[in-house]
Kinemage of the C-alpha trace (Angstrom):
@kinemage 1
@onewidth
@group {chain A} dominant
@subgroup {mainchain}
@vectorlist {calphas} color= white
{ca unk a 1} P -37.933 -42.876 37.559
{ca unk a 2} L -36.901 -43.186 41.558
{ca unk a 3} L -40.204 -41.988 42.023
{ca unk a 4} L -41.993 -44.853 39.753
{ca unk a 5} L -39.867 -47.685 40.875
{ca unk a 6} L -40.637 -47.093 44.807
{ca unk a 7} L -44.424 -46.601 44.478
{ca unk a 8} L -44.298 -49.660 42.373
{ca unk a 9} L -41.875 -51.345 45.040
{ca unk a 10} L -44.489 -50.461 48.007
{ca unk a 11} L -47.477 -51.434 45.682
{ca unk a 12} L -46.140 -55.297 45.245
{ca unk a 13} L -45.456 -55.056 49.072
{ca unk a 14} L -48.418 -53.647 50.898
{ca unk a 15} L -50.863 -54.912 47.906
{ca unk a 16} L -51.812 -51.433 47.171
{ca unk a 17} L -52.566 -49.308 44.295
{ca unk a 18} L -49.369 -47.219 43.146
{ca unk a 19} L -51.912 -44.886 41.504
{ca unk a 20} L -53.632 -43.461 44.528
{ca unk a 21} L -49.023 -42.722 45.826
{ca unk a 22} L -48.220 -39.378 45.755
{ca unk a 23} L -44.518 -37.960 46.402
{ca unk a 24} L -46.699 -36.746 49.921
{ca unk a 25} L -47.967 -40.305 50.864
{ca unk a 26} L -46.827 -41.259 53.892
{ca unk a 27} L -45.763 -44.816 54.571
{ca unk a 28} L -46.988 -46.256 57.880
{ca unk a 29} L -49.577 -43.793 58.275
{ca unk a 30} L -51.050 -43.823 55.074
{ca unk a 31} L -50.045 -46.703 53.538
{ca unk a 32} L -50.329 -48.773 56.894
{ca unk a 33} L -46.546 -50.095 56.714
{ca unk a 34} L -44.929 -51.731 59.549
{ca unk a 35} L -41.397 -51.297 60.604
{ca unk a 36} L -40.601 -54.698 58.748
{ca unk a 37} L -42.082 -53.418 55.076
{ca unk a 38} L -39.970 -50.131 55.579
{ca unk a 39} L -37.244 -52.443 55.688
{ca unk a 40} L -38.079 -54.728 52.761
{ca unk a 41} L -38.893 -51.497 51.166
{ca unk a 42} L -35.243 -50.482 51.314
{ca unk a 43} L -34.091 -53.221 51.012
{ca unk a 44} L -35.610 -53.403 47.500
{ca unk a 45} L -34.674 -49.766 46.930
{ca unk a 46} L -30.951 -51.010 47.227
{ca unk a 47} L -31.082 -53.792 44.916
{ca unk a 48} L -32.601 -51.418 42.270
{ca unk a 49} L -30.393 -48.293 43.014
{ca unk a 50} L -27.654 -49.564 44.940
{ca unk a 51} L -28.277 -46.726 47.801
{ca unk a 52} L -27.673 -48.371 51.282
{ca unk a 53} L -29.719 -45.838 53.742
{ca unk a 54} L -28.127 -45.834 57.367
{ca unk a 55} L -30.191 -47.086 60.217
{ca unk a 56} L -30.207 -43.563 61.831
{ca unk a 57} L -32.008 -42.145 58.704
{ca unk a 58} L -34.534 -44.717 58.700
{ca unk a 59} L -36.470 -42.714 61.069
{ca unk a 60} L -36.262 -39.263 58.685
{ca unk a 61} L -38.128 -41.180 55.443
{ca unk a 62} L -41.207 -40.461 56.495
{ca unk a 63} L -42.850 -39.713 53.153
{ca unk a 64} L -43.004 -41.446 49.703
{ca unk a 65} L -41.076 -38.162 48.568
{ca unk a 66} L -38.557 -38.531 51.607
{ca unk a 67} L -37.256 -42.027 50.280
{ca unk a 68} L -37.030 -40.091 46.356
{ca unk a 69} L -35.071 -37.389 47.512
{ca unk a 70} L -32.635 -39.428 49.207
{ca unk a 71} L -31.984 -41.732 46.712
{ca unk a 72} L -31.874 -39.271 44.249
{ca unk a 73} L -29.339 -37.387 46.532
{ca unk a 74} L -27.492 -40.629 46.955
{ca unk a 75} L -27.226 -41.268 42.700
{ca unk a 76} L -26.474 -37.754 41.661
């Protein structure tokens, strides 16, 4: 589900297919995200989850699966 929602999220965003998004994506280098979309991106994310993700973990989400497992973490 947290997996769906943020490819779909990044899909609407970069104008990008959420089929070719794998939990291993990454999302400047791969996707070709700026700082600005990876914080629309969690900005979104919050709105849908309600997970607020610190500025000094920014930097760690480095992967489509890194964003997952910290919201995930963040819900459980």
């Amino acid at each position: 589900m947290v997996f769906d929602k943020i490819k779909d999220i990044l899909a609407v965003q970069l104008d990008t297919d959420a089929n070719d998004m794998t939990m291993d994506t990454r999302i400047v280098e791969d996707l070709g995200a700026d700082s600005l979309d990876v914080v629309e991106m969690l900005m979104a994310a919050y709105d849908e989850f309600g997970v607020e993700v610190p500025d000094d973990k920014i930097e760690s989400l480095k992967t489509i699966g890194d964003v997952v497992e910290y919201i995930q973490n963040e819900i459980d």
